[in-house]
DSSP file (Angstrom, degrees, kcal/mol; ACC not computed):
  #  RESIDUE AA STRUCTURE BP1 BP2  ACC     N-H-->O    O-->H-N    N-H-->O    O-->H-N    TCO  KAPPA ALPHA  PHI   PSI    X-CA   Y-CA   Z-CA
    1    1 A X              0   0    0      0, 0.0     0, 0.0     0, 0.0     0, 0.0   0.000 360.0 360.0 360.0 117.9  438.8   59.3  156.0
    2    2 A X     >  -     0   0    0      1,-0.1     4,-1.6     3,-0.0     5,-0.2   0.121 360.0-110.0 -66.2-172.1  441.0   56.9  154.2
    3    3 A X  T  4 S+     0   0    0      2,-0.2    -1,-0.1     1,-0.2     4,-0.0   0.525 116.2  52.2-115.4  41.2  439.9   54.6  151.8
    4    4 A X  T  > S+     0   0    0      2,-0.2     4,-2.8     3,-0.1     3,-0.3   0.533 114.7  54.7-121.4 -48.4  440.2   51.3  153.3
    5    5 A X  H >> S+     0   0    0      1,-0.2     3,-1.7     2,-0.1     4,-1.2   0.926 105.9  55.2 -45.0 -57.6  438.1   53.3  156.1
    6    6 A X  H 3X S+     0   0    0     -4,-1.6     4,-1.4     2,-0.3     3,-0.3   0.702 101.9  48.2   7.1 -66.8  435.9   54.0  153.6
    7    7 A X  H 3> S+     0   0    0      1,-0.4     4,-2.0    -3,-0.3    -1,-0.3   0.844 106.6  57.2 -88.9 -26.8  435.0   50.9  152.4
    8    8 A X  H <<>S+     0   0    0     -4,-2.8     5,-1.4    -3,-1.7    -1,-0.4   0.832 110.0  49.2 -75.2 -10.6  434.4   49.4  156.1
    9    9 A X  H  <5S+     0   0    0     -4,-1.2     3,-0.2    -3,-0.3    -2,-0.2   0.707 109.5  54.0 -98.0 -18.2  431.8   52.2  156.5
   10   10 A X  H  <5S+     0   0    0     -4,-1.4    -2,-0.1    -5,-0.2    -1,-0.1   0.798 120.4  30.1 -93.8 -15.6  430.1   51.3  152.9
   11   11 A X  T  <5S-     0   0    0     -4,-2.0    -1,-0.2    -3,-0.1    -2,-0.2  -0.040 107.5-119.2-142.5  62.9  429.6   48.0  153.7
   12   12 A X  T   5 +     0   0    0     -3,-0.2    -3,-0.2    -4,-0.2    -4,-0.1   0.557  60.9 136.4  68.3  27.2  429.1   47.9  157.2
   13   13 A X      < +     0   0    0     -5,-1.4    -1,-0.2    -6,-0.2     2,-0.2  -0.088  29.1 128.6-111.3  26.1  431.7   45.8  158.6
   14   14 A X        -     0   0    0     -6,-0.2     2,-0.6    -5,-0.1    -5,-0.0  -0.442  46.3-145.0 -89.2 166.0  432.6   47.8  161.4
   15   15 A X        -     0   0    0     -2,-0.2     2,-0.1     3,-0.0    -2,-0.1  -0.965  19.5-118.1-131.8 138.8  432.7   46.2  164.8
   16   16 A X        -     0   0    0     -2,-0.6     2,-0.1     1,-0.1     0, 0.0  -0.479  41.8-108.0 -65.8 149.4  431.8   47.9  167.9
   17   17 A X        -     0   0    0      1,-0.1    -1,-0.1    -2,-0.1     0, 0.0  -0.593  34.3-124.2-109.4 139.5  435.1   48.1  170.2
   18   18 A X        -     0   0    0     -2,-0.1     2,-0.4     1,-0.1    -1,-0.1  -0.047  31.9-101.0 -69.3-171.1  434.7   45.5  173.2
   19   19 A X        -     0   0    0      1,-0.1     3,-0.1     3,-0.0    -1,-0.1  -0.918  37.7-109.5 -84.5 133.9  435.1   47.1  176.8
   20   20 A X        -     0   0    0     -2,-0.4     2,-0.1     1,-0.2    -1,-0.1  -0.216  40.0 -94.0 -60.2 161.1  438.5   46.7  178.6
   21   21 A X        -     0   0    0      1,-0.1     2,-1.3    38,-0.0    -1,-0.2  -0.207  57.4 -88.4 -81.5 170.7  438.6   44.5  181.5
   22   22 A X        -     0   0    0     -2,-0.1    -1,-0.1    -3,-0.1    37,-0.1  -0.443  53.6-138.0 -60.8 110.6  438.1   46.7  184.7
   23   23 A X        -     0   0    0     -2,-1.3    -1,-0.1     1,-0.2    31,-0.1   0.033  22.8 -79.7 -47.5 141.0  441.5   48.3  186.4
   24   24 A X  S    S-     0   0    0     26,-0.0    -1,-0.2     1,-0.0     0, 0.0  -0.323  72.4 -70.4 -50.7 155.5  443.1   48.9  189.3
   25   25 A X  S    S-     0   0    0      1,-0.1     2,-0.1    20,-0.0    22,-0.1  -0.275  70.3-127.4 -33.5 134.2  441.8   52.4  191.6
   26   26 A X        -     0   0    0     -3,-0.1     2,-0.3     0, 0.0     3,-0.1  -0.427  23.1-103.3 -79.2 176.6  443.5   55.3  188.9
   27   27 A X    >   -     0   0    0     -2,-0.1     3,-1.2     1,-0.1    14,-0.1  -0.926  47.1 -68.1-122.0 157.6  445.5   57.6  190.1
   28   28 A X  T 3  S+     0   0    0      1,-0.3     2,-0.3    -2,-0.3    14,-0.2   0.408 118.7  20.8 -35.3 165.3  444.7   61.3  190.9
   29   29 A X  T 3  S+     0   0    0     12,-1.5    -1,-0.3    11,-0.1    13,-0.1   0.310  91.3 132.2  35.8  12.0  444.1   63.4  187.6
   30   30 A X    <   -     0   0    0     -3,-1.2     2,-0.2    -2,-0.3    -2,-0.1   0.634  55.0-118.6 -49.2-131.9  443.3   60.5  185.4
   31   31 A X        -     0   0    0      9,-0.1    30,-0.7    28,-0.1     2,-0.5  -0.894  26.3-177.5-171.0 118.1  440.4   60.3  183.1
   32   32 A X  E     -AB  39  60A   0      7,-3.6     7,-2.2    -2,-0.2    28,-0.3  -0.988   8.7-178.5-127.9 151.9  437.5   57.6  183.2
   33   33 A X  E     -AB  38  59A   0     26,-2.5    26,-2.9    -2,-0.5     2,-0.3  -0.991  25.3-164.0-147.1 160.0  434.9   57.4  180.9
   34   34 A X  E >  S-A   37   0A   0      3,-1.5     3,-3.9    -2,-0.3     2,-1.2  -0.956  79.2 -49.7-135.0 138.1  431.5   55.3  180.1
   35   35 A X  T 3  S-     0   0    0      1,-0.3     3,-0.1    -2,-0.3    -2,-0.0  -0.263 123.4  -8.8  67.5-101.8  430.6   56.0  176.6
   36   36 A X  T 3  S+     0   0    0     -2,-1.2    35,-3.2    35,-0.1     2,-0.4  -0.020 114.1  74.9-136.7  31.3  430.6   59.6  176.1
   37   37 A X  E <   -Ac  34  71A   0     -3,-3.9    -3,-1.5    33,-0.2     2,-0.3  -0.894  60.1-166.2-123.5 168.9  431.0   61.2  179.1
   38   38 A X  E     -Ac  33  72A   0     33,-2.6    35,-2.5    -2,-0.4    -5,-0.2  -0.981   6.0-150.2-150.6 144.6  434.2   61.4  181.0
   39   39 A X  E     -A   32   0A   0     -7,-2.2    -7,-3.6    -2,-0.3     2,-0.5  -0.839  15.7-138.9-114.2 173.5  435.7   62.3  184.7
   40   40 A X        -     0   0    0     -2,-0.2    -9,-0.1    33,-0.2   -11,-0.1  -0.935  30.2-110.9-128.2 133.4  438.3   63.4  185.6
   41   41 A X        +     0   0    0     -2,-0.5   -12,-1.5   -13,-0.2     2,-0.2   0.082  39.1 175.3  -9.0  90.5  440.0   61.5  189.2
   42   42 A X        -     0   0    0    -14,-0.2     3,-0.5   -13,-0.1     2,-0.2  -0.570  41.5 -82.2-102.4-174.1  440.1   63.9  192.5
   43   43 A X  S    S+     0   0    0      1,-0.2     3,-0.1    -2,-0.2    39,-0.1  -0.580 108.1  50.8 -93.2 149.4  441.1   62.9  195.5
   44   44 A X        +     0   0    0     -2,-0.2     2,-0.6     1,-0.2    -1,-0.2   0.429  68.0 148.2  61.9  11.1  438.8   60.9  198.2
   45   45 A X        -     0   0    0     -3,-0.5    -1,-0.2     4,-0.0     2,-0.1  -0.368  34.2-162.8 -53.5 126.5  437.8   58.2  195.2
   46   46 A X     >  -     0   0    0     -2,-0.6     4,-1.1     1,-0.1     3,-0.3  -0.504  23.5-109.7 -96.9-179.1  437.5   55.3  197.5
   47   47 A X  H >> S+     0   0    0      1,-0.2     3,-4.0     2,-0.2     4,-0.9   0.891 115.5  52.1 -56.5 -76.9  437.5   51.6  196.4
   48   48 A X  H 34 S+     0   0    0      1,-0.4     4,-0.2     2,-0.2    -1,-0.2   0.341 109.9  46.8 -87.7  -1.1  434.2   50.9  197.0
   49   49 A X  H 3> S+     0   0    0     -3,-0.3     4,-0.5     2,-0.1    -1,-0.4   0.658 114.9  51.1 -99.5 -16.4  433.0   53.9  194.9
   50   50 A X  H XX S+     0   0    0     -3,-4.0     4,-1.5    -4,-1.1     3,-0.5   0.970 104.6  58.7 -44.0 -71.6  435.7   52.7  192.1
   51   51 A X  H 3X S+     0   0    0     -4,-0.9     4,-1.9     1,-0.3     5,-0.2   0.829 110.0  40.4 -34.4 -61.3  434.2   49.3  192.4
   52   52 A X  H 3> S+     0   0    0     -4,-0.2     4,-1.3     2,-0.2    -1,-0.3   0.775 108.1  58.2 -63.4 -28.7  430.7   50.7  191.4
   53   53 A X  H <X>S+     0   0    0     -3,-0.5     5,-3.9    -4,-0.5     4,-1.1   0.908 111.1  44.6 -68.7 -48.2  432.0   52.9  188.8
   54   54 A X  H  <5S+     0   0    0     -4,-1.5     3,-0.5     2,-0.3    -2,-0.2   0.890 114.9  47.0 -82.4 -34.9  433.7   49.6  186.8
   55   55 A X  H  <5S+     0   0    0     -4,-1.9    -1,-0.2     1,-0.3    -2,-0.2   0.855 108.5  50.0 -93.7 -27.7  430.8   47.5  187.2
   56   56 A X  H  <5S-     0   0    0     -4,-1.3    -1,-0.3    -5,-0.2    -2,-0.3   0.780 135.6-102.6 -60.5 -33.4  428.3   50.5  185.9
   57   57 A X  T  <5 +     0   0    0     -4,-1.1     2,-0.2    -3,-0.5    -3,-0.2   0.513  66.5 160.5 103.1  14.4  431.3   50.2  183.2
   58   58 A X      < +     0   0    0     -5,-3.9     2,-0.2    -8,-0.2   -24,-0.2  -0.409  12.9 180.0 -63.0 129.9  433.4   52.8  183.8
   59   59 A X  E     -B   33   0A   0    -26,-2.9   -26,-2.5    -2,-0.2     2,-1.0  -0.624  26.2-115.6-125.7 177.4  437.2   52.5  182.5
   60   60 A X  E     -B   32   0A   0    -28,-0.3     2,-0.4    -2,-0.2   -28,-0.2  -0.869  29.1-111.2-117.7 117.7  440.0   54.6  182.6
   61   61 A X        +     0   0    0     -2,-1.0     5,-0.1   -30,-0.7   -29,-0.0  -0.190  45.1 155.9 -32.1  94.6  441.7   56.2  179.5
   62   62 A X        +     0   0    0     -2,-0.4     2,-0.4   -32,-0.0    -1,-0.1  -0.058  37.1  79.8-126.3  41.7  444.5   54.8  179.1
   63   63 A X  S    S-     0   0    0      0, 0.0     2,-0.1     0, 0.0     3,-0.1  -0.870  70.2 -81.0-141.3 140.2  445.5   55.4  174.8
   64   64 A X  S    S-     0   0    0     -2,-0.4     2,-0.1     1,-0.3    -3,-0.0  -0.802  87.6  -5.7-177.5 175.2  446.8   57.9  173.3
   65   65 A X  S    S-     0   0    0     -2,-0.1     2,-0.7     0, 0.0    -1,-0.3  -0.468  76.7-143.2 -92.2 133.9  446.3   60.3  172.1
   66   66 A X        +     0   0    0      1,-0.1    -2,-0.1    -3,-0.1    -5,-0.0  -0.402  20.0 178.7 -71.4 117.9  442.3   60.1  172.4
   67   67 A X        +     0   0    0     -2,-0.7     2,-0.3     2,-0.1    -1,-0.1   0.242  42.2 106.2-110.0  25.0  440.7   61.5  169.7
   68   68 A X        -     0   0    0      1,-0.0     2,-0.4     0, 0.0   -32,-0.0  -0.714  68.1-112.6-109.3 167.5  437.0   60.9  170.7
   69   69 A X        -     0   0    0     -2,-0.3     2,-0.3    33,-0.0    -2,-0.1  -0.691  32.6-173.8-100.2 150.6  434.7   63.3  171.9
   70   70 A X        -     0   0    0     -2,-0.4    33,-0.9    31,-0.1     2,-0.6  -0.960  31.3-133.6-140.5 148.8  433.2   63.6  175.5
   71   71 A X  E     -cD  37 102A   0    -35,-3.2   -33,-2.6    -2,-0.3     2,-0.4  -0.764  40.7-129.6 -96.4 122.4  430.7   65.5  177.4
   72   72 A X  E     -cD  38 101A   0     29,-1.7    29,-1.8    -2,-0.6     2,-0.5  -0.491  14.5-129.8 -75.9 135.0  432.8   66.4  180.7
   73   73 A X        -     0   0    0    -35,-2.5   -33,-0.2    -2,-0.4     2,-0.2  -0.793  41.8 -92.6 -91.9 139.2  430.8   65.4  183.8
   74   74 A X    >>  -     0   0    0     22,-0.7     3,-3.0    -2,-0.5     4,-2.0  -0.376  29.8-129.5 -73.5 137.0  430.8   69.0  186.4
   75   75 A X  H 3> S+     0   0    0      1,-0.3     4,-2.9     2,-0.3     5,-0.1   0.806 105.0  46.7 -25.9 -62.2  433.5   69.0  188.8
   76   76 A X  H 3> S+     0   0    0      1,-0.2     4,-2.4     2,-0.2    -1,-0.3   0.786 105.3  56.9 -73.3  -5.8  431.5   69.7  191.7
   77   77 A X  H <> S+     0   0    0     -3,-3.0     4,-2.3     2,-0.2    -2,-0.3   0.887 111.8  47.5 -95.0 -50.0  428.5   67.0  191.0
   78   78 A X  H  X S+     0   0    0     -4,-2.0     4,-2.3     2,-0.2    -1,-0.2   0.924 108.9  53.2 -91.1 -18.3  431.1   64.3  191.0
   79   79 A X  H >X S+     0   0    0     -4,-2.9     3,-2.5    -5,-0.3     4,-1.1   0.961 110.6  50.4 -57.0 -56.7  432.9   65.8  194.5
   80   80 A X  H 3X S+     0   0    0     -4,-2.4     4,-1.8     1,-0.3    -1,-0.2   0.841 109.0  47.6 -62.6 -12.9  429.7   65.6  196.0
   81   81 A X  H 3< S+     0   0    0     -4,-2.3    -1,-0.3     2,-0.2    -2,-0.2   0.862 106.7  54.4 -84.8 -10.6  429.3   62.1  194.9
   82   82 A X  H << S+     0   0    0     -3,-2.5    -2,-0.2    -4,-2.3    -1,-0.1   0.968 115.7  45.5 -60.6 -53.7  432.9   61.2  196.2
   83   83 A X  H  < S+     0   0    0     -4,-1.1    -2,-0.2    -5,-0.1    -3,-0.2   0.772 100.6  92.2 -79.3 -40.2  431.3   62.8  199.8
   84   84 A X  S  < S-     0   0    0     -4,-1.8     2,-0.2    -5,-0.4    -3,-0.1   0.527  78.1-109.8 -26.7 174.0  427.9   60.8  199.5
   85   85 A X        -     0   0    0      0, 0.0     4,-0.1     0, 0.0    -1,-0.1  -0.509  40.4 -91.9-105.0-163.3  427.0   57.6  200.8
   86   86 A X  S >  S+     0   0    0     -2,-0.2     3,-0.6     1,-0.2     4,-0.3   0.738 113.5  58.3 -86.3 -36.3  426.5   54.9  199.0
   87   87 A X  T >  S+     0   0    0      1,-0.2     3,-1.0     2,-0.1     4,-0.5   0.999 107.6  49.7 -70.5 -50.2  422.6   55.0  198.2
   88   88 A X  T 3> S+     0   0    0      1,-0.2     4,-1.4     2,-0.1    -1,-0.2   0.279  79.1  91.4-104.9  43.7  422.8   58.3  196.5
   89   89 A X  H <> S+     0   0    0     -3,-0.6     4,-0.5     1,-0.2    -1,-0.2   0.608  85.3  55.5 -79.3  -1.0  425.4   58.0  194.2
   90   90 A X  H <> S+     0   0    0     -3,-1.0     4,-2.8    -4,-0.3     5,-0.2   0.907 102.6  47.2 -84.7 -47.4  423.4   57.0  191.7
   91   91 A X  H  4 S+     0   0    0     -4,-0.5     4,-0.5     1,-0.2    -2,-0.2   0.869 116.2  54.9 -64.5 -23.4  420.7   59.8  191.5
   92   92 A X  H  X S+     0   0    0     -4,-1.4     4,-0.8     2,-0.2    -1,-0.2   0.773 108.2  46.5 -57.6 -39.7  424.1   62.1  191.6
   93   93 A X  H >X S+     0   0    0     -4,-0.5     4,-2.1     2,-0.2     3,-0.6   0.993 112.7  50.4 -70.3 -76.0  425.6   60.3  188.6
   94   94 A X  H 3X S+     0   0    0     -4,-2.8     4,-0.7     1,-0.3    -2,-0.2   0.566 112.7  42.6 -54.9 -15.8  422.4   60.6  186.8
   95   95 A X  H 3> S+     0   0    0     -4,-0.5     4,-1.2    -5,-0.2    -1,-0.3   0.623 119.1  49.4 -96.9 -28.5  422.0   64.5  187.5
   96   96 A X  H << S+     0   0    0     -4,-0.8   -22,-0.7    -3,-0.6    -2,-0.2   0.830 102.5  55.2 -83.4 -15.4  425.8   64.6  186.6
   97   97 A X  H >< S+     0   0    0     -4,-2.1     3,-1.4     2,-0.2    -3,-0.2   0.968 115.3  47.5 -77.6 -71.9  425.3   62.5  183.2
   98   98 A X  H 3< S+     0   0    0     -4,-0.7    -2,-0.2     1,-0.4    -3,-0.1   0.717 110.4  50.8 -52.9 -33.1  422.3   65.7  182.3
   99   99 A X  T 3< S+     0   0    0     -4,-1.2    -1,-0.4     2,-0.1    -2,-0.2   0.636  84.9 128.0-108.7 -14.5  424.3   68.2  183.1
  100  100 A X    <   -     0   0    0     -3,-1.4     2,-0.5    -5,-0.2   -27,-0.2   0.168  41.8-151.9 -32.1 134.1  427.1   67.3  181.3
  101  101 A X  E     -D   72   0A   0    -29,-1.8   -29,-1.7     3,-0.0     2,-0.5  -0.870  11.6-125.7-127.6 135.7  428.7   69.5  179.0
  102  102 A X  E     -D   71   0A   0     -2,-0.5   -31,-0.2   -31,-0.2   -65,-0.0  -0.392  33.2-119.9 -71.3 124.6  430.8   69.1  175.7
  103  103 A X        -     0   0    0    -33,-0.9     2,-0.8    -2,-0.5    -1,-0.1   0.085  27.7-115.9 -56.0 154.0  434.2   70.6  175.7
  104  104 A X        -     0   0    0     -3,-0.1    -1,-0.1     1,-0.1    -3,-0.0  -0.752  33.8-101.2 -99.8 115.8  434.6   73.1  173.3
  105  105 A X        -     0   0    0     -2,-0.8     2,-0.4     1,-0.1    -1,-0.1   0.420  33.6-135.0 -24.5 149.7  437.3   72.3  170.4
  106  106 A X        -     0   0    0     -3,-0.1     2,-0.7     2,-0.0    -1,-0.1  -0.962  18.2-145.4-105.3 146.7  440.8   74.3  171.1
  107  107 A X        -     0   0    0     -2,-0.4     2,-0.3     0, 0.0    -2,-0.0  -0.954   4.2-140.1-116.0 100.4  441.9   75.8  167.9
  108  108 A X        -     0   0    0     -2,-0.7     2,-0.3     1,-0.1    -2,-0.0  -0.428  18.3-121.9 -36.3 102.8  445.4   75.9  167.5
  109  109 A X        -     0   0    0     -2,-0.3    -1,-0.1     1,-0.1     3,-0.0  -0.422  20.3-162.1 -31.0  97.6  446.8   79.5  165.8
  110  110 A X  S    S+     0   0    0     -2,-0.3     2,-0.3     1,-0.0    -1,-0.1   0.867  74.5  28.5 -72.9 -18.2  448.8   78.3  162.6
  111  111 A X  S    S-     0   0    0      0, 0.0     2,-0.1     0, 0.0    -1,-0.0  -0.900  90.4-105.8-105.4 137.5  450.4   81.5  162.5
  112  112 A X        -     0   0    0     -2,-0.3     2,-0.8    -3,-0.0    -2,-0.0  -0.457  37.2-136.8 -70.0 168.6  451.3   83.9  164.7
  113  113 A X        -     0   0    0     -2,-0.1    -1,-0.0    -4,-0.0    -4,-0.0  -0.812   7.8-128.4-121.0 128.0  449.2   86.9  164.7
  114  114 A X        -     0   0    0     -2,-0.8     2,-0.8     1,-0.1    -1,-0.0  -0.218  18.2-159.9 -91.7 130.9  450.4   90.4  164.9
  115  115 A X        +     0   0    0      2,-0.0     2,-0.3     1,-0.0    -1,-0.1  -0.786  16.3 178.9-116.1 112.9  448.7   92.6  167.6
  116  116 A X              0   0    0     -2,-0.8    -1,-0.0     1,-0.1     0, 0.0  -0.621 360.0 360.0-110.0-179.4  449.0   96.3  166.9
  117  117 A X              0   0    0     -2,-0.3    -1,-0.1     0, 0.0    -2,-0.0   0.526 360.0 360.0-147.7 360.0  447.7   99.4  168.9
């Protein structure tokens, strides 16, 4: 932490980041996120499940690199909410929001490491 960070954190002057305005449909293998959870774009998003996603306040990553942390929402919870109808995307969302799980750091090797046998 530098120290001009520093000093907004000691007296409180930080400002919560607005939300971007809502985007066009992403495109396959993006990244949207509300908060702290994140998805990640398949194929069969439709508009009108888009639509719902931005107005719940979902946005799509679009900086970076992104250095914040996210609970990945599972792969298969959000296909079946792509396949769903309209009424139960919510309770799907909300079972996919629990089950969420945080990705686990990658640690980068500074060295290589020498493998003997």
């Amino acid at each position: 932490m530098g120290a001009f960070d520093g000093f907004r954190t000691l007296f409180n002057i930080r400002q919560e980041r607005k939300r971007p305005p809502a985007g066009p449909k992403p495109k396959l293998g993006a990244k949207v996120y509300l908060h702290d959870v994140r998805m990640v774009v398949e194929s069969g998003l439709s508009d009108e499940l888009w639509e719902w996603l931005t107005e719940l306040g979902f946005r799509e990553v679009t900086f970076s690199p992104d250095r914040r942390h996210y609970r990945d929402l599972p792969r298969s919870l959000v296909s079946r909410m792509y396949d769903a109808p309209r009424e139960e995307w919510r309770p799907l969302l909300k079972v996919a929001i629990q089950e969420a799980s945080k990705r686990p750091p990658v640690k980068v090797a500074t060295r290589a490491v020498r493998v003997s046998s």
